[in-house]
C-alpha positions in Angstrom: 0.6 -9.7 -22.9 0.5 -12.2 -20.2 -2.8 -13.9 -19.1 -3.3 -13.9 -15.5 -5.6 -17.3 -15.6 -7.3 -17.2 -12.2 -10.8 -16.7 -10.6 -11.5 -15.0 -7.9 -14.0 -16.5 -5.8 -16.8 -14.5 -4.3 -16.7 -13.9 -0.4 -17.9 -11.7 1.9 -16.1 -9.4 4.4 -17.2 -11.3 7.1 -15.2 -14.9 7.9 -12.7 -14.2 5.6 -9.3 -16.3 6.4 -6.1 -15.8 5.1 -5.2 -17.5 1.9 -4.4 -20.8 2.3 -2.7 -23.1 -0.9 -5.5 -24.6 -3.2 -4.4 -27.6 -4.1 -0.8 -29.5 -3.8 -0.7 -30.7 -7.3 0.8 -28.9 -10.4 0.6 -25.0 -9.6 0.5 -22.1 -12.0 3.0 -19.8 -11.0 2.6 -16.1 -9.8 2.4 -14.1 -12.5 2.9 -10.1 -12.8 1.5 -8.0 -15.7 2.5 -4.8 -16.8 -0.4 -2.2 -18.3 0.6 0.7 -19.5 -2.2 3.9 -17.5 -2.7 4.7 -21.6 -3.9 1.3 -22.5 -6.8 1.7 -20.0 -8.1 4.9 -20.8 -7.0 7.8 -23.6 -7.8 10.4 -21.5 -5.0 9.1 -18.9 -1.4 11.2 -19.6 1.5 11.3 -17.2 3.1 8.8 -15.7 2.2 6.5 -18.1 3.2 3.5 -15.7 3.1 0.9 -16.1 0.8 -0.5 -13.8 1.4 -3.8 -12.2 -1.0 -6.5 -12.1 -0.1 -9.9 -9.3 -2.2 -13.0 -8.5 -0.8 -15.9 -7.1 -3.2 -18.8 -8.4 -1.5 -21.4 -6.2 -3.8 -19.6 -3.1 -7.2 -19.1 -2.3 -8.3 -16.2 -3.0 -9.7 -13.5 -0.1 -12.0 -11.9 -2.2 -10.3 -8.4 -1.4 -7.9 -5.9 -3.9 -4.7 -4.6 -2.7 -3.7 -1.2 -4.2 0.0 0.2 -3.8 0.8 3.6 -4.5 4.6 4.3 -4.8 6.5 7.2 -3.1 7.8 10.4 -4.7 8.8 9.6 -8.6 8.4 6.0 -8.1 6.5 3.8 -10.2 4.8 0.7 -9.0 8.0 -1.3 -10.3 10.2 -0.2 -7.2 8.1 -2.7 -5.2 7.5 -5.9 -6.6 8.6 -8.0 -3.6 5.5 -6.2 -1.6 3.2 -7.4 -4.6 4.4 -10.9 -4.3 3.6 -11.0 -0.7 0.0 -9.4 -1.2 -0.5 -11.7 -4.0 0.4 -15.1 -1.9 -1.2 -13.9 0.7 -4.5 -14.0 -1.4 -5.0 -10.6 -2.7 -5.6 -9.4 -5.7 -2.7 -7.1 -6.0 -2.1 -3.5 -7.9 0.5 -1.7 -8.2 -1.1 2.1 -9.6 1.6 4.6 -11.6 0.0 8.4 -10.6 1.2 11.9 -10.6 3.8 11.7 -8.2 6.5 14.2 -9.8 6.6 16.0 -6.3 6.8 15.5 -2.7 3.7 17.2 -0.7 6.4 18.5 1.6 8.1 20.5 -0.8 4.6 21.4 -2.4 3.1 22.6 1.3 6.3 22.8 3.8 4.5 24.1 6.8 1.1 24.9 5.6 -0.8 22.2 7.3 -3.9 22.7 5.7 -2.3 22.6 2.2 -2.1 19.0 2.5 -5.6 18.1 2.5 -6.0 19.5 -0.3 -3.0 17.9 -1.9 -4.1 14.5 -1.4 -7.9 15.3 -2.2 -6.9 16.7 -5.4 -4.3 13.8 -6.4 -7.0 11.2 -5.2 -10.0 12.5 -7.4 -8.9 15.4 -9.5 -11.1 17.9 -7.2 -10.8 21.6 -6.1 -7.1 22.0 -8.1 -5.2 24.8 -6.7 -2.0 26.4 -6.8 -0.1 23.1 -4.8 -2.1 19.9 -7.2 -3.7 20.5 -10.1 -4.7 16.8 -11.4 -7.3 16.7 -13.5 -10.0 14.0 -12.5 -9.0 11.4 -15.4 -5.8 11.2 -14.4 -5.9 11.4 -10.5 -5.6 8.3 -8.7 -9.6 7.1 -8.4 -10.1 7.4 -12.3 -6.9 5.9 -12.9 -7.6 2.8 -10.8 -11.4 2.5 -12.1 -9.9 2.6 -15.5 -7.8 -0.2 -14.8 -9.9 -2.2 -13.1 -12.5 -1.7 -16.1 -9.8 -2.6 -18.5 -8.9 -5.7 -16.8 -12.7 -7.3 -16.7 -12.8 -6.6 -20.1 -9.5 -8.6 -21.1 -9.1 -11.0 -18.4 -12.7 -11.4 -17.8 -12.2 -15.4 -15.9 -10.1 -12.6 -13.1 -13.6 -11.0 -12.2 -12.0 -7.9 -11.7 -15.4 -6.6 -11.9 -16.2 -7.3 -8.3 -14.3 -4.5 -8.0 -16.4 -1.5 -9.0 -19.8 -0.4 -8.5 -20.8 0.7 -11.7 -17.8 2.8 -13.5 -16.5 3.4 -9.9 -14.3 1.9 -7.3 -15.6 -0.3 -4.3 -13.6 0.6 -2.2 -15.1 -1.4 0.4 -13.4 -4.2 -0.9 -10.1 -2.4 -1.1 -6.7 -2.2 1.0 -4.9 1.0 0.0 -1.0 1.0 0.9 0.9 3.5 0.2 5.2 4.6 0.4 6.1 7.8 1.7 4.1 10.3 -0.6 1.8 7.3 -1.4 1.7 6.5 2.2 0.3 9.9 2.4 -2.5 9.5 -0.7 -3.6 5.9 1.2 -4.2 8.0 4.7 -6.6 10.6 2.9 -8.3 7.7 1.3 -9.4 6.2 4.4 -10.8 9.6 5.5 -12.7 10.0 2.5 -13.8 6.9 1.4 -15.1 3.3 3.6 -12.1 1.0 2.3 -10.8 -2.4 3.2 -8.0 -0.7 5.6 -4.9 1.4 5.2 -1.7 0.6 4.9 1.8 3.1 5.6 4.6 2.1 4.8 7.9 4.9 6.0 4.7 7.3 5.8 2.7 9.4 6.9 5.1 12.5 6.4 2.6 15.4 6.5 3.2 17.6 8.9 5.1 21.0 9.5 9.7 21.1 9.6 8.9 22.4 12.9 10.7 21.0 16.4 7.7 19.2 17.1 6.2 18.3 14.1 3.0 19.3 13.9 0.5 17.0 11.6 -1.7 17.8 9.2 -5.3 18.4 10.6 -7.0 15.7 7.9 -5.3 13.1 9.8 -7.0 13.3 13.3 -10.5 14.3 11.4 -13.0 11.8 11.4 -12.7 9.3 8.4 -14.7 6.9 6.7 -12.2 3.8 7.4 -12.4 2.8 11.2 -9.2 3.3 13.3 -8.1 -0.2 13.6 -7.9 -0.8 10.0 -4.6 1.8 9.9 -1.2 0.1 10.4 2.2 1.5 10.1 5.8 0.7 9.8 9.2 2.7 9.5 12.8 2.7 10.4 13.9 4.1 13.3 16.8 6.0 11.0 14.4 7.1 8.5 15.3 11.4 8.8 11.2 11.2 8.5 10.6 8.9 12.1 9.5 11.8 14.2 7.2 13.1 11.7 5.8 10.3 10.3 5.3 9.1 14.4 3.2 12.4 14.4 1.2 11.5 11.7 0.3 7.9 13.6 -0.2 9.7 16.5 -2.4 12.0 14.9 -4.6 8.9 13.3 -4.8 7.2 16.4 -2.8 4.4 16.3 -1.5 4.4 20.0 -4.8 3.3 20.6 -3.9 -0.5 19.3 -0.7 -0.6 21.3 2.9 1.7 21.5 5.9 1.4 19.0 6.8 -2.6 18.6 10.4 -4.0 17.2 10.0 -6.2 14.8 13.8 -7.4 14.9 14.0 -10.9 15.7 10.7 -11.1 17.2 7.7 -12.7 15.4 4.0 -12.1 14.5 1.7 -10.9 15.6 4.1 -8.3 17.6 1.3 -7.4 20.3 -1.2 -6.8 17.7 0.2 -3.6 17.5 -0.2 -0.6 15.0 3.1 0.8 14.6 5.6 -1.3 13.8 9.2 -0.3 13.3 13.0 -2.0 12.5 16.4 -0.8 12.9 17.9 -3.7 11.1 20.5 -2.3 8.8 19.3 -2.3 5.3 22.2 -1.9 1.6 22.4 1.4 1.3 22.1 1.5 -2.5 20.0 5.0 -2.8 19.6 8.3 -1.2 17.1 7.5 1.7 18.3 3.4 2.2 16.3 3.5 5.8 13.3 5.3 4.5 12.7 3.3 1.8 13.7 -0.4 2.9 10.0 -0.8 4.0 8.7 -1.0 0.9 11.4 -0.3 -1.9 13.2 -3.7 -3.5 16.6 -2.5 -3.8 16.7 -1.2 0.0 14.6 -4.1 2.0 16.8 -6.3 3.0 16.9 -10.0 2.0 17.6 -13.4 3.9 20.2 -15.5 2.5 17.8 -17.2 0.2 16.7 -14.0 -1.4 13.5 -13.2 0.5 12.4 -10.2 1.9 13.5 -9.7 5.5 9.9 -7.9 6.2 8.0 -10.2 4.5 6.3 -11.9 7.8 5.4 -8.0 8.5 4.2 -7.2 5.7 1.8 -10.1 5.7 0.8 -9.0 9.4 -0.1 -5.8 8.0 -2.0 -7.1 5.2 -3.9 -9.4 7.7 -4.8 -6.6 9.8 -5.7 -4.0 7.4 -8.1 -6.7 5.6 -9.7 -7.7 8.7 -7.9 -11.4 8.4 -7.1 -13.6 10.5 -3.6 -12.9 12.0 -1.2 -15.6 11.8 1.8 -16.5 13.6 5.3 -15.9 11.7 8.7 -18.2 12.4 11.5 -15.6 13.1 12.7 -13.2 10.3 15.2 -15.0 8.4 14.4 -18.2 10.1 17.3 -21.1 9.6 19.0 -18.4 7.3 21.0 -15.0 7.6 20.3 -11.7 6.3 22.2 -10.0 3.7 
């Protein structure tokens, strides 16, 4: 097992900065740990992960935990390059393996109200019914409290700890991101529970097949994380744009400004919500433009092999965390996209 040697230091929400490099002499380098969902907890059964575990000791830590949920059948694996850039940016970064065998859409088509109660039962293992039935040690809250648990008991210099009230989840220190289905599991979060912010990535998708779409009620309700904490971003030839442009609808996010390129354009893009590319992306899987936002094999990479969207993914991390926002050189800056 590898040791992730690095302390968090203890910070408040308030003044936080982005992470800045600690030192410029002899760096430990980023480091990413596998744990299997079994090793934290017996009571944990499918998927059995594993979880991934980043922190980049060469940065100053923000005192806040990023948490990625994967989209339909994924595992946090698909999206390592998005756990490189939360780690560098300062965050203590998770990837979380959870029941994700099936899409909500095919579980609720267009029952809106079915997909409440998807994501409620998938987060904490509540009110199963005939669309989820997770049971609460292996929904997505138990799971991550397990892991965090774990992790202050084997890498105690990480104080993971600071992470958990008690046997539960802070989320208060928290930013949930999520892809596609996961995207979908981060939006209920910030309804039900007061967390860092929320990040979508090619999501939210639930809402009705209809011509409009019509969103899911849960997503316009009144939610515990406040409005300007959500962030979005999607392809414009994702066969999911007009729904999941519902969805951000739905949550608000015209509020913070209308549907910004990101294309050639730097950050902060207006200090917008909703972000969007149509750069084109390999085309190595089934939906290339749906999951080049978050997935490895589809995001598409500058000539010296990093992530295209890196300088948006950062953005979003900044806003969601309540960080200062940065300014970004041009994607691909003094380099071409492949």
């Amino acid at each position: 097992m590898i040791a992730l040697c690095v302390v968090l230091d203890a910070c408040s929400s308030a003044g936080r900065t982005a992470a800045t490099s600690t030192s410029t002499g002899s760096r430990a380098a980023l480091a990413i740990l596998p744990v299997p969902a079994s090793a934290t907890s017996p009571a944990i059964g499918a998927p059995d992960g594993p979880n991934l575990v980043a922190v980049d000791p060469s940065v100053r830590p923000n005192g806040e935990l990023f948490v990625f949920l994967p989209g339909t059948g994924g595992l946090p694996r698909c999206c390592e390059q998005l756990l490189r850039v939360a780690a560098t940016t300062g965050f203590a970064a998770i990837g979380l393996a959870y029941p994700n065998g099936v899409s909500a859409d095919r579980r609720c088509g267009n029952d809106v109200p079915c997909y409440e109660a998807v994501r409620r039962n998938e987060f904490d293992g509540g009110t199963p019914g005939p669309a989820s039935a997770v049971a609460p040690d292996n929904a997505i809250e138990s799971r991550l409290a397990s892991l965090l648990s774990y992790l202050a008991r084997t890498q105690p210099d990480g104080h993971w700890s600071r992470f958990l009230d008690g046997t539960r989840v802070d989320w208060s220190r928290v930013v949930v991101a999520g892809h596609s289905q996961g995207g979908g599991e981060a939006a209920y979060v910030g309804k039900a529970e007061a967390t860092e912010g929320i990040i979508l990535l090619s999501s939210v998708v639930d809402s009705t097949n209809t011509q409009p779409p019509v969103a899911a009620p849960y997503l316009a309700s009144r939610g515990r994380t406040p409005q300007d904490r959500y962030v979005g971003f999607d392809h414009t030839a994702d066969p999911f744009f007009t729904k999941i442009t519902t969805g951000w609808k739905a949550l608000g996010l015209e509020r913070f400004g209308g549907l910004a390129p990101v294309d050639d354009r730097t950050a902060p893009y207006g200090h917008t919500h909703q972000l969007i590319t149509s750069v084109g992306v390999p085309r190595r899987i089934v939906l290339p433009e749906h999951d080049s936002t978050a997935v490895d094999v589809e995001t598409p990479e500058c000539a010296d092999g990093t992530p295209r969207f890196a300088p948006v993914w950062r953005y979003m991390l900044q806003v969601a965390g309540g960080l200062r926002v940065t300014a970004s050189a041009l994607p691909c800056a003094a380099t071409s996209s492949r």
